[in-house]
N, C-alpha and C positions, 0 to 999 in steps of 0.2 A: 038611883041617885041622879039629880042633873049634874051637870056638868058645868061647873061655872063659865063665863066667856072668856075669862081671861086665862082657865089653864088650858092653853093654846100653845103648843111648841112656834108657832109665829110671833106670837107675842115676845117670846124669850128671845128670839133671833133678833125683833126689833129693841130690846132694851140692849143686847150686846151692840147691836152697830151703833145705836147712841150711845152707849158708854166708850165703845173705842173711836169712832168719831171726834167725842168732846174729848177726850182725855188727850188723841194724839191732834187735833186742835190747838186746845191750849198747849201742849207743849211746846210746838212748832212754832206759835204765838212767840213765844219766851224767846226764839233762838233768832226771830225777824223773818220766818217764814211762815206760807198759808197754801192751804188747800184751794185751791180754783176755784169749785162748787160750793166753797164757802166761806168764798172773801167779802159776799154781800154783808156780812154778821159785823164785821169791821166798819160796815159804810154809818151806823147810829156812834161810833166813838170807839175809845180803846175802854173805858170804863165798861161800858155798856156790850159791845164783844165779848168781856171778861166774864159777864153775868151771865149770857147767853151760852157760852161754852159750860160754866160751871150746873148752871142748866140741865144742858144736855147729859151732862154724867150722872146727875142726880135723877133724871127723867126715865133715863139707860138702868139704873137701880132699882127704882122705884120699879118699872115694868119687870125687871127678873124677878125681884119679888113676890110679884103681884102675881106672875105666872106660875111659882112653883108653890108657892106653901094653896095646902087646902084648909080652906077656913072652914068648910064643912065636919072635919073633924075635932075643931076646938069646940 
């Protein structure tokens, strides 16, 4: 059987740090604070940050996803 590319335990690693990234992001957002490495995301608006964080968690999902189910046995 091949291997798909994306059941990759990297892959999983990468949708967690986006998921916890965006998630404690936005929260920290909420309280008037921000992460250093990613105050650029604020510099397009506080709208447009917001979309970009909710983004990241849905990106973070999708990827865990993506990585664990095998589509080869549906």
């Amino acid at each position: 059987m091949l291997k798909s590319i994306y059941q990759n335990p990297w892959w999983t690693l990468a949708g967690f740090v986006s998921l916890i990234l965006g998630f404690l992001s936005l929260v920290l957002s909420l309280i008037g604070m921000r992460f250093m490495f990613l105050s650029w995301i604020d510099v397009f608006g506080p709208l447009a940050g917001f979309i970009i964080k909710l983004f990241m968690i849905f990106f973070g999902i999708a990827l865990i996803v993506m990585s664990r189910v095998n589509f080869e046995e549906e």
